[in-house]
N, C-alpha and C positions, 0 to 999 in steps of 0.2 A: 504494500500500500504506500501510495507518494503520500508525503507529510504536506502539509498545506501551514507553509507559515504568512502571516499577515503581523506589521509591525511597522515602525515607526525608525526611523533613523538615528533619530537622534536617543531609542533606547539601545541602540549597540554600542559597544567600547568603542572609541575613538584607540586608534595604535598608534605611537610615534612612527613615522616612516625613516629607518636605521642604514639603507644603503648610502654607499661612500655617494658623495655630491648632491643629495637628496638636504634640503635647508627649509625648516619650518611648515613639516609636509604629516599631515595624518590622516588614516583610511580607515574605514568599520567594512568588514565583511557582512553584507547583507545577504547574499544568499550564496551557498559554498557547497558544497559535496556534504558537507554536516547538515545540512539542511535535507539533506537526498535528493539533490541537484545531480544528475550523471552529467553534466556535459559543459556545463557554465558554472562563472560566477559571478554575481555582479557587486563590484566595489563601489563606495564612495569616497571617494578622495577631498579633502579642503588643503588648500596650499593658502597660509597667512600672505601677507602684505609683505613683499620683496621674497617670497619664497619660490623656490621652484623642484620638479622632481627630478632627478640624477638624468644625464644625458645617455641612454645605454640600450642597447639591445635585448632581445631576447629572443628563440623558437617561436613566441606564441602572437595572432593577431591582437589587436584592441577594436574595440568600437565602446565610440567615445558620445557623452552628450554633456553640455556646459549646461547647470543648472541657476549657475548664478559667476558672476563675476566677470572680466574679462582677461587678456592675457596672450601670449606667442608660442606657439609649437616650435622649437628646433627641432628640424625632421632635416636629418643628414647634410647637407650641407644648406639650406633653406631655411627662414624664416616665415613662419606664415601667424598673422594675427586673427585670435578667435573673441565671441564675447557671445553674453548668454542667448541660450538658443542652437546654437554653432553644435554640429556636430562632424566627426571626426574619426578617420578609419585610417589606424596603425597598423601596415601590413606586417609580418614578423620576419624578423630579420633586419628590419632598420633602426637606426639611433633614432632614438625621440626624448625630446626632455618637455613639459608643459612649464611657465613661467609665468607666474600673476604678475603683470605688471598694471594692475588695477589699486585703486586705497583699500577696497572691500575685498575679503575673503573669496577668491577662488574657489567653485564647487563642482566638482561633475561625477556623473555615472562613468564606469570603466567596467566593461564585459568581455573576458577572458576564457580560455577555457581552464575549466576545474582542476584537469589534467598535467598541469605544466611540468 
């Protein structure tokens, strides 16, 4: 039987985001394989006021939606500016870094697979 969770964001733990070049960046797992998700996950991310996440690679897609705030994708050797509304498709295998360069809190959904 799939679990049916319904909940609120701001009742998950906020986690310091710990990787090297990652600066005043925190994410809650909303829905995870703990959840009995097989195939996604979907994160929340908030990056404060001058913060941004690590410029890095990885195996896995992103698909991105800016719920609040606005801000610059570094996508390999490119700039591209986004702001709420914006959404945003990380294919995997490129450097990407997200950057507030807004006064307000940065916010977006990030959908991953579970699997990584």
């Amino acid at each position: 039987m799939v679990n049916l969770k319904i909940n609120k964001a701001e009742n998950i733990k906020a986690a310091e985001v710990n990787m090297e070049g990652a600066e005043n960046v925190t994410v809650r797992w909303l829905i995870s394989g703990e959840d009995g998700a097989p195939n996604f996950a979907m994160r929340l991310f908030e990056v404060g006021k001058g913060g941004k996440t690590p410029f890095h690679t990885h195996s896995w897609e992103h698909e991105v939606y800016i719920l609040e705030g606005e801000g610059k994708l570094l996508f390999e050797k490119e700039e591209r500016d986004f702001s709420k509304d914006s959404f945003i498709f990380v294919p995997n295998g490129k450097k990407h870094s997200f950057i507030n360069t807004g006064e307000d809190p940065l916010k977006f959904l990030c959908v991953v697979p579970d699997k990584q």
